[in-house]
N, C-alpha and C positions, 0 to 999 in steps of 0.2 A: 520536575523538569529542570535541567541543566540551562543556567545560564547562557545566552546563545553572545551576548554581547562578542566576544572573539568567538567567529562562526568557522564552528567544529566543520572540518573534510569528514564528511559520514562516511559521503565514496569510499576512501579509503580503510573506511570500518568495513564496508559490506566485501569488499575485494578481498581483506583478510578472511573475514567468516567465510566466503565462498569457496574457499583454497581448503580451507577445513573442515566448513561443516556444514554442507549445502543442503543441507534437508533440515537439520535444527535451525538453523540460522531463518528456516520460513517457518518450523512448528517448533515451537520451543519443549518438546517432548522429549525423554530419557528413551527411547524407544529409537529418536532419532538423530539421534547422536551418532557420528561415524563410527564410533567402536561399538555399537549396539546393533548396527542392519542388519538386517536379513533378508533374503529375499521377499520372504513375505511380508515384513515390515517398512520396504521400501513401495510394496502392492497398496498396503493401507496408507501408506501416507497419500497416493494420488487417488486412492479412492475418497480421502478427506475432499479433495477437490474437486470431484463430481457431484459431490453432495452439496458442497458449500455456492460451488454457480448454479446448482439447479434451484437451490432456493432464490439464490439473485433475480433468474429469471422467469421465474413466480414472480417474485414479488415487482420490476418491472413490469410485466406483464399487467399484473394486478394495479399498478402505480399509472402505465401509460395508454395502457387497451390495446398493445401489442408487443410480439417477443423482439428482442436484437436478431438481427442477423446479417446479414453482408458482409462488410471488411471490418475486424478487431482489433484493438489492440489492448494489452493485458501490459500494462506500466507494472516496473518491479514484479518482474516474472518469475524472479529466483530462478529456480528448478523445474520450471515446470508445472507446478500443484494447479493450477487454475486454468494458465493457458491452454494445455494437450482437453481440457473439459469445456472450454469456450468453441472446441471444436463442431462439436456437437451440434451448434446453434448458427456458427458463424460461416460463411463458403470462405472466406481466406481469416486466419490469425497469427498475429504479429507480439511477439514475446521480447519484452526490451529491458534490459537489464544492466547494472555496470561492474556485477562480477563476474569477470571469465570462468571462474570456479564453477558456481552455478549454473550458465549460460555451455559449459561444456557438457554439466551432469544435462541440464535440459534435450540438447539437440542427442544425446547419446543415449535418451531413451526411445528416439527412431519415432516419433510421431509425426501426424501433421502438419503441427505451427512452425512458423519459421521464428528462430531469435538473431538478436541484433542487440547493436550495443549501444545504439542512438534513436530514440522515437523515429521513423522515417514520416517522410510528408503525407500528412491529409488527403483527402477525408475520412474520418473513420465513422461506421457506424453505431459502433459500439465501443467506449474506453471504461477499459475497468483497471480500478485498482484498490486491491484489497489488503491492508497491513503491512504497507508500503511509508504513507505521509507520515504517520506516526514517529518514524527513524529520521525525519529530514526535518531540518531546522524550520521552522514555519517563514522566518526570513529570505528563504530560497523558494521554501516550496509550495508559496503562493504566486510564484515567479511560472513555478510549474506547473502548476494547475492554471493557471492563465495558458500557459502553452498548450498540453495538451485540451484545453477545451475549444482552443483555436484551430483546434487538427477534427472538431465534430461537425460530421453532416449534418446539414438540415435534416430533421426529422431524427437524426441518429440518437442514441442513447447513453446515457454516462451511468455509473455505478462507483463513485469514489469513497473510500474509507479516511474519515480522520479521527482523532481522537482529543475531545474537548476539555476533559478535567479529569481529574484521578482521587481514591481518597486518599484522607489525611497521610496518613501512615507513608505514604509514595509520596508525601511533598518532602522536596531536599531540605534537609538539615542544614542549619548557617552557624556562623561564630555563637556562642551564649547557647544552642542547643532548641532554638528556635524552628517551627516547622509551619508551613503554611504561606500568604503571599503577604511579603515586603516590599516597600515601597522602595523604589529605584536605587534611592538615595545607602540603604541599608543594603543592598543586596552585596553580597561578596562568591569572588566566582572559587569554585574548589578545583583541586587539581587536576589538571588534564587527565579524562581517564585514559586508559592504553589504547591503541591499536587495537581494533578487532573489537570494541564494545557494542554492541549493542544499544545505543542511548533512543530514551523517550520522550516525544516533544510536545505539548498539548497546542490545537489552534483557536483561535479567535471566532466561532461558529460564524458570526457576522462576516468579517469579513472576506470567508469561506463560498458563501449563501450572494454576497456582492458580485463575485468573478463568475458565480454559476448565471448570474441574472445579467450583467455584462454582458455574458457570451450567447443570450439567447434562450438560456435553458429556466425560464420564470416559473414553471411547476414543476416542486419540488416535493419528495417523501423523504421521512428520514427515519433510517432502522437505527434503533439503538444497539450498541455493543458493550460487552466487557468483557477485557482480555485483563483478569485477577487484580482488577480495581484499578487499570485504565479503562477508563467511559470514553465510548465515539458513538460516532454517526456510521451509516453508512448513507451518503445522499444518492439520491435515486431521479432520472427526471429524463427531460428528452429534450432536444432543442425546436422551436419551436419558429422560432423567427433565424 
């Protein structure tokens, strides 16, 4: 995890990647890379994301003893992959993103959901976001998550992904050739990486699990993930009060 101390414009990372490579930039697959599409490669990548909400909404279902449905919203919608499949479940969905890149391939595949470039106001019944917080400093983006759980109906349901720890081999390397967690005092930050990166953030699960119970949503499941040795969650739960 990249020192957050001087807090990285991700935005600005994802608004580059959008411009270039709006279908990697959500599946980090050789398949989908811009000089690799095809039409039928551009089929399976949103078939990826029929797949991947139908399980969400199993496993909600199974988590709260009923499915989402109502008004959506799908945080970090990139391209598309999840929101045009949120359809399915939801009568309105709402795709919100902050690269035009992306948010152009999205509305250009002629579906359903409407995208946007700013969360619009509450209530939502359902907010999902999946491989999303991971890219955002945890410094902001418990700001964010405070937001959008502020925008959940009574009774509505959340689906958010973070990512808690990773192995060794992914812990950043410091001065002396050291790997793993130093104490404040020793930390030294590495060079700004470029424009357009990609960075990974790990969060605090607690005080994650805090703003879920904050906002009302006090039962909670949690899917574990790995995406090539970052470890998350995916928290699951429904608001309740």
């Amino acid at each position: 995890m990249a020192p957050t101390a001087a807090l990285r414009d991700t935005d600005a990372d994802w608004r580059e990647l959008g411009e270039a490579q709006p279908y990697w930039g959500v599946l980090t697959q050789p398949d989908y890379r811009s000089e690799n599409l095809t039409p039928e490669r551009i089929e399976a990548f949103y078939a990826t994301g029929r797949s991947d909400i139908e399980g969400l909404v199993t496993a909600l279902e199974q988590a709260t003893g009923a499915r989402p449905a109502g008004r959506a919203l799908d945080f970090g919608c990139g391209a598309g992959r999840l929101t045009e499949a949120m359809c399915a479940y939801a009568r309105e969905v709402v795709g919100c993103d902050v690269s035009p890149g992306m948010l152009a391939t999205a509305r250009a595949r002629g579906g359903r959901a409407r995208y946007v470039e700013a969360p619009p106001a509450g209530p939502f019944d359902w907010i999902n976001a999946f491989i999303v917080f991971q890219h955002i400093p945890p410094e902001r983006g418990l700001g964010l998550i405070e937001d959008l759980l502020a925008r959940l109906a009574p009774g509505g349901h959340v689906s958010l992904h973070v990512t808690v720890w990773r192995e060794a081999e992914l812990e950043p390397a410091v001065p002396g050739g050291w790997r793993g967690a130093l104490p404040g005092w020793a930390r030294r930050a590495p060079p700004p990486a470029p424009a357009g990166t990609m960075m990974m953030y790990d969060y605090d699960l607690s005080q994650v699990v805090k703003r879920f119970n904050q906002a009302g949503v006090g039962q909670l499941t949690l899917l574990p993930t790995d995406h090539g040795g970052h470890h998350g969650v995916i928290v699951l739960g429904r608001r309740t009060i």
